[in-house]
C-alpha positions in Angstrom: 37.4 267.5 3.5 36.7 267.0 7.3 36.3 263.8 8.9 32.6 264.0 9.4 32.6 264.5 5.7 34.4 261.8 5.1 33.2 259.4 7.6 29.3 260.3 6.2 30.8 259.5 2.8 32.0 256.1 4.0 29.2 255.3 5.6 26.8 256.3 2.9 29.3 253.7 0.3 29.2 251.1 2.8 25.0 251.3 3.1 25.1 251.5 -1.1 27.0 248.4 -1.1 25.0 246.6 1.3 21.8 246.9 -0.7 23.0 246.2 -3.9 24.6 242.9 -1.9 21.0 242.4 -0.1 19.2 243.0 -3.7 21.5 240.4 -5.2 20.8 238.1 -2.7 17.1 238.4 -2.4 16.8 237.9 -6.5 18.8 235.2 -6.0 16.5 233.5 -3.8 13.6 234.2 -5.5 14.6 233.5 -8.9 15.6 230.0 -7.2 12.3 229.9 -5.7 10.1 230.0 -8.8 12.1 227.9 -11.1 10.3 225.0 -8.8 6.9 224.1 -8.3 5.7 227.9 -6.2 3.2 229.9 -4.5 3.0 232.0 -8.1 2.9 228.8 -10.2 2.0 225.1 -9.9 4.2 224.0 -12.6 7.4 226.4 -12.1 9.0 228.6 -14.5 12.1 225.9 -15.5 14.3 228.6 -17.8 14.4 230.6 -14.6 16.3 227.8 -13.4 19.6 228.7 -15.5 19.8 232.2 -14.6 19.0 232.0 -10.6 22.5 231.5 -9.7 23.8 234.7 -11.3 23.1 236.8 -8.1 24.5 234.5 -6.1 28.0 234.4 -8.1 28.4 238.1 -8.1 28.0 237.9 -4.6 29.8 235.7 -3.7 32.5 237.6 -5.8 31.5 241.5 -4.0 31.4 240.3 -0.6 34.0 240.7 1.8 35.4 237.8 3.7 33.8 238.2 6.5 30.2 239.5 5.3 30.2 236.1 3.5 29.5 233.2 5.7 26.4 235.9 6.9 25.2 236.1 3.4 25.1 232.4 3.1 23.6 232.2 6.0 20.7 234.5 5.1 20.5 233.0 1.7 20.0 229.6 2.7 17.4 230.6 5.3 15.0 232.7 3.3 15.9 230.9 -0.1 14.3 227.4 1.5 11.8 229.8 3.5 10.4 230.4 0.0 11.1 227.1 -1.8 9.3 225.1 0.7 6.6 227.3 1.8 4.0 224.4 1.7 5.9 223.1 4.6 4.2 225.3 6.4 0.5 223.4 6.2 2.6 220.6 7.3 3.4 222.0 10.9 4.3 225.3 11.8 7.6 224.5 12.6 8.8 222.5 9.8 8.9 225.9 7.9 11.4 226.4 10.3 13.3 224.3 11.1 14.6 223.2 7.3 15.6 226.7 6.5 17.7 226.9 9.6 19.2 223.8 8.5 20.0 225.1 5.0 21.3 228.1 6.5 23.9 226.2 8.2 24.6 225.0 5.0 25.1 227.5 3.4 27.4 229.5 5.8 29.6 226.5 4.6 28.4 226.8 1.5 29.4 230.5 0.1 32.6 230.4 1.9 33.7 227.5 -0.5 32.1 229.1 -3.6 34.5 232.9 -2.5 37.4 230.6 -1.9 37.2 229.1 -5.7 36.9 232.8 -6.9 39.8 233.8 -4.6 42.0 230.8 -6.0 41.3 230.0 -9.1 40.8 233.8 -10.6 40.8 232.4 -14.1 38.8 229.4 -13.8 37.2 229.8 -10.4 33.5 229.7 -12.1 34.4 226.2 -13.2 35.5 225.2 -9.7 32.1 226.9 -8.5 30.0 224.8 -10.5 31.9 221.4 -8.6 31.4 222.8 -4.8 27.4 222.9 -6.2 27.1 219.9 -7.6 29.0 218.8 -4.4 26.9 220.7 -1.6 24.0 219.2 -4.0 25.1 215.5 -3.7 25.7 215.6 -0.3 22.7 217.3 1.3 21.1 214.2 0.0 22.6 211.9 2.1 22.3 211.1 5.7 20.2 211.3 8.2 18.8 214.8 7.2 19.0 213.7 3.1 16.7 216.1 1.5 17.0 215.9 -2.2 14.0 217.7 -3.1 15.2 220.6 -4.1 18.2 219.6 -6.2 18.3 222.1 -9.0 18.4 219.7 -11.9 15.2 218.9 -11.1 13.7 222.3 -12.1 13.6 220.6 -15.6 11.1 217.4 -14.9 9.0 218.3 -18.0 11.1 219.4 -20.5 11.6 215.7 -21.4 14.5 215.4 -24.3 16.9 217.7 -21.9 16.5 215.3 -18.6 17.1 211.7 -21.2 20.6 212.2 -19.9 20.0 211.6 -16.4 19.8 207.6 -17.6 23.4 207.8 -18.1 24.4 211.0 -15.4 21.7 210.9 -12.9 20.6 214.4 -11.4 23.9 215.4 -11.5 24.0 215.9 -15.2 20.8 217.5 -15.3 22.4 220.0 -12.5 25.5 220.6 -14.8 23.7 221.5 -17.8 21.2 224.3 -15.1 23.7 225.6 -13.1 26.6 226.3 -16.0 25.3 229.5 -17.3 24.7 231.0 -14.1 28.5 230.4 -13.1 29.6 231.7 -16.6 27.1 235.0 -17.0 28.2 235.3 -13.0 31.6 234.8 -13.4 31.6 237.6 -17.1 29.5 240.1 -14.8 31.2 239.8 -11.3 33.6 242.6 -12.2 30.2 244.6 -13.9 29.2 245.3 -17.6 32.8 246.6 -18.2 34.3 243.2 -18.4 31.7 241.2 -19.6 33.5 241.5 -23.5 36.8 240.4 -22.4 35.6 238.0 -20.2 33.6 236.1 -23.4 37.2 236.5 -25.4 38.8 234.7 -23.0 36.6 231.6 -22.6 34.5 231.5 -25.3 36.0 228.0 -26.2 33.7 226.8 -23.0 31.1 228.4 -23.7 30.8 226.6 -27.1 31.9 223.4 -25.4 28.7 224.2 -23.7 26.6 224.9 -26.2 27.8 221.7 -28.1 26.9 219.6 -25.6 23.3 220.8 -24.6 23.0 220.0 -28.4 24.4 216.7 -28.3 22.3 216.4 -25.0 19.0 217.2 -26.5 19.5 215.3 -29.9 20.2 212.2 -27.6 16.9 213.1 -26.1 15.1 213.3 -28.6 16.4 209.8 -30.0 15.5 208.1 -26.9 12.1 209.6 -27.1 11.3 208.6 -30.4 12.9 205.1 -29.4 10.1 204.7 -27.2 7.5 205.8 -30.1 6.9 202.0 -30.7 6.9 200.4 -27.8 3.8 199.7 -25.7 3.5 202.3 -22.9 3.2 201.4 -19.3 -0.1 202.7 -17.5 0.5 204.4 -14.4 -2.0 204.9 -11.4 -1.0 207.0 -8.8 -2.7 207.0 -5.7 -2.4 210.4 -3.2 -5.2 210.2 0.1 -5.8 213.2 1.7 -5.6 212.9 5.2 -4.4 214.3 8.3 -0.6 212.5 8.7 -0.4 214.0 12.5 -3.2 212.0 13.3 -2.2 208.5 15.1 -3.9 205.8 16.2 -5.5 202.6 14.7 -8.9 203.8 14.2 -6.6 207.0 11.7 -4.7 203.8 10.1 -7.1 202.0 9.3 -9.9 205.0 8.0 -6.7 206.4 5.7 -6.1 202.3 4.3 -9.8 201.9 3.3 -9.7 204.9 1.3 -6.7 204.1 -0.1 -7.7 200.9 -1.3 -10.7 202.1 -2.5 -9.0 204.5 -4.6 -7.3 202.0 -6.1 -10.1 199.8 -6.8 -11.5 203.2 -8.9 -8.3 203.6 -10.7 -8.4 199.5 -11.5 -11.2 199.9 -13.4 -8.6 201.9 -16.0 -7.1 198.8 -16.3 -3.6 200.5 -15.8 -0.5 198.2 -15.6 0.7 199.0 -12.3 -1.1 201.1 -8.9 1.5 203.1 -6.7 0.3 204.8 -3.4 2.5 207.8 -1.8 4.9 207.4 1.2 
């Protein structure tokens, strides 16, 4: 073989990889994407929600050390591009502007994540789900805290799994969401071929798991039917439509009338409490 040959062959295996890599991460995002509220559905598809992290585990895993801080990089960006695309009837550059600030995160991010798979080759999925949960807690905090978008919260309506967040917050909701995706990531990372032994060798976590979304979802049920007696609260929630980059007090005081008068409308419902928006 002569080394055009071969240097046509390498090329060709390094393009191969890339889009497989680039396909992995792109599903990723979008799976991600529509687990929440999206442009495809008002409501979100919440089971998508325990499978979107798969791509991004057996990318993390594929890449190379230094193709991965890029990859997080492009992840974040066009991952928050999607998620928050009605930031973009806000102003044009808020659409911007918060998936450049998620990239950053993420070229922090993914690094961590390939480092747990690096040094922990047996239980590095486990470590995974921790840095999440971490990256998670902390991007709410601060001066650019930004919680919407916390995984767990893929799962507002399916009401007996999320009773748990009384006692966990979020964060157990998060757990419960993001623990399949490291496990199926963590049994396919090394493809279809080792996805058997993989299962052999932690199946006793995987029916820890199993146990406890059981235990999780009885409890939730309990609590529910806990409530079945008691008087329920009635709720009026007040939203204005108006335009929040106009200023001034003539703006203030138009968007306050209608508010109140809103909430002179939803009085007549006699609910037990109003609440208005930020």
């Amino acid at each position: 073989m002569n080394t055009t040959t071969s240097i046509h062959k390498s090329w060709k295996t390094q393009l191969q990889r890339f889009g497989i890599e680039l396909a992995l991460l792109l599903s990723g995002s979008l799976l991600f994407s529509l687990s929440f509220p999206s442009f495809l559905s008002e409501w979100g598809w919440a089971p998508l929600a325990f499978l979107s992290l798969i791509p991004v585990f057996i990318l993390v895993h594929r890449s190379s050390w230094p193709a991965v801080p890029f990859y997080g990089l492009l992840y974040g960006f066009v991952t928050y591009a999607l998620f928050n695309f009605w930031l973009s009837t806000f102003h044009p550059l808020a659409i911007l502007i918060v998936p450049i600030i998620y990239a950053v995160y993420f070229f922090i991010v993914f690094p961590l994540l390939k480092l747990a798979d690096s040094l922990f080759p047996r239980y590095g999925y486990l470590v995974q789900i921790l840095i999440w949960l971490g990256y998670e807690y902390l991007r709410t905090k601060g001066y650019l805290g930004y919680p919407y978008g916390n995984i767990g919260y893929t799962q507002y309506y399916m009401v007996p799994l999320i009773q748990i967040a009384s006692i966990t917050g979020v964060w157990g909701v998060s757990f419960l969401v993001v623990f399949p995706s490291a496990y199926l990531g963590g049994a396919l990372k090394r493809g279809a071929a080792g996805v058997r032994a993989f299962f052999r060798r932690h199946r006793i976590e995987g029916l820890v798991y199993l146990a406890l979304i059981l235990a999780v979802l009885a409890y939730g049920v309990a609590v529910q039917r806990s409530y079945d007696d008691k008087p329920q609260w009635r709720v009026a929630l007040v939203q204005h439509n108006a335009d929040t980059w106009e200023g001034g007090t003539r703006a203030f005081r138009r968007n306050l009338n209608t508010l109140i008068d809103l909430s002179d409308r939803a009085l007549e419902h006699d609910p037990d409490i109003v609440i208005w928006s930020e």
